[in-house]
Every structure is written in C-alpha cells, then in structure tokens.
C-alpha positions, -999 to +999 in steps of 0.1 A: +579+620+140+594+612+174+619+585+184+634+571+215+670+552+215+677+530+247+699+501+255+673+471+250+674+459+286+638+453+311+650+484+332+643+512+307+610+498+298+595+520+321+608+550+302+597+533+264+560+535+282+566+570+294+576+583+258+547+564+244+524+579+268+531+612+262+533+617+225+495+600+225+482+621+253+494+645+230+477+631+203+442+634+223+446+596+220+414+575+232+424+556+265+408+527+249+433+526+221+465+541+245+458+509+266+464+487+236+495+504+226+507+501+254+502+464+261+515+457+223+548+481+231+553+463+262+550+432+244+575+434+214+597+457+233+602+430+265+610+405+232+636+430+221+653+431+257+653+393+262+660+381+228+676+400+204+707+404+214+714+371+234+737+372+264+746+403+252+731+440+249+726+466+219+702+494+213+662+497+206+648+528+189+610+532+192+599+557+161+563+572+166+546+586+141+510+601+136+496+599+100+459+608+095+437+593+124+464+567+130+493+559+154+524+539+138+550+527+160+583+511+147+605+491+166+644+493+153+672+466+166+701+449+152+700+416+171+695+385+159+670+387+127+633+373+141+603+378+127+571+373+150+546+373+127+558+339+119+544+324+144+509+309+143+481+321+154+477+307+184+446+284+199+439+303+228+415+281+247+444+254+242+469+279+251+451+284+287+453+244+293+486+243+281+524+247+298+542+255+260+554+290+265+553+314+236+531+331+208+503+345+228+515+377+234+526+383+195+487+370+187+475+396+212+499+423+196+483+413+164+446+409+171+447+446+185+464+465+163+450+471+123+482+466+111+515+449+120+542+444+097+578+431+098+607+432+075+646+424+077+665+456+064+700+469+063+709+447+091+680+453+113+644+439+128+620+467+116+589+457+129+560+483+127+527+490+143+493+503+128+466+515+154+438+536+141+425+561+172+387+554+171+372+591+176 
C-alpha cells in the first residue's frame, strides 16, 4: 500500500497523476486501464480541490493499493461531507444539448471503473475505487 498526502489545491494535481503513474507502471498496468485511472483520479481529485473545503484549504491523501488482479484507489478528505454517487446517472445525449453543469464526470468515474464506493467515516469523505487490470 502506497499513499500520497497533499494540500487539495489544482496545482499539485500534477504530482497526484505522477504518483498514480508510477505505482501502476509498476504494477505492469495495461495502458488501456492506466488511462482510465487516470481520468477517474483527475476527476474526483479536481472535486476534492474545488469543493471540499470551500473558500478554504485542507489535505487529500490518495491510498493505492494492489489486491489480486485489481487496482483500488481511495481518496481521504475532511471537507465538507459529499457523496457523488448520489447523483443520478446522467442522460448523456441530453447532457451534450444541455448548459446544466455537473454529474457527467462522476457517471464517467463510474461507468469505467468495476467498483466505486463512498462512505462518511470518522469525520471524513472516504471514497474508493475498484479497477480490475484486464491482462
């Protein structure tokens, strides 16, 4: 098990996608399956930096773990409790006509990975991804 700690702010996003990219070249991950980790860790950690903490800042700590053929990557922050698996699944074709902002990336997050989970615990947002890597 590996984990990263950073102040959840849009400029260390660039080193959350360098950590990630390591431990699964690592893992003699499948490009296929690193390319939707990383869009999915892009995704929930960019919601971290703009919205858990409000106006202010706190920390984000990426765990990654390998268990069997599978990646699981959990996201850690004490911000403002928010689960994204709450939101619909979203109409896509509608979503392309339409201005509303919100939900599509969460629905991408979700179609690509086998497993996403969320839970409130001990004062924090523990949301958690599954990705099986395809030989």
């Amino acid at each position: 098990m590996e984990e990263l700690r950073v102040n959840a702010t849009i400029e260390n996003l660039e080193q959350v996608i360098a950590f990630l990219d390591e431990h699964l070249e690592a893992m003699d991950c499948p490009m296929k399956a690193q390319m939707q980790l990383d869009v999915a860790v892009e995704e929930i950690y960019v919601n971290i930096a703009h919205y858990a903490y409000g106006e202010g800042t706190g920390d984000a700590v990426i765990r990654l773990e390998e268990q069997d053929a599978d990646v699981i990557i959990t996201f850690f922050d004490c911000g403002v409790p928010f689960n994204p698996l709450e939101w619909g699944d979203v109409d896509v074709e509608a979503k392309a006509e339409s201005e509303q902002i919100g939900g599509l990336g969460i629905y991408m997050v979700k179609k690509s990975m086998d497993e996403v989970t969320y839970a409130y615990e001990d004062g924090q947002n523990v949301l958690t991804l599954r990705k099986h890597l395809e030989a």
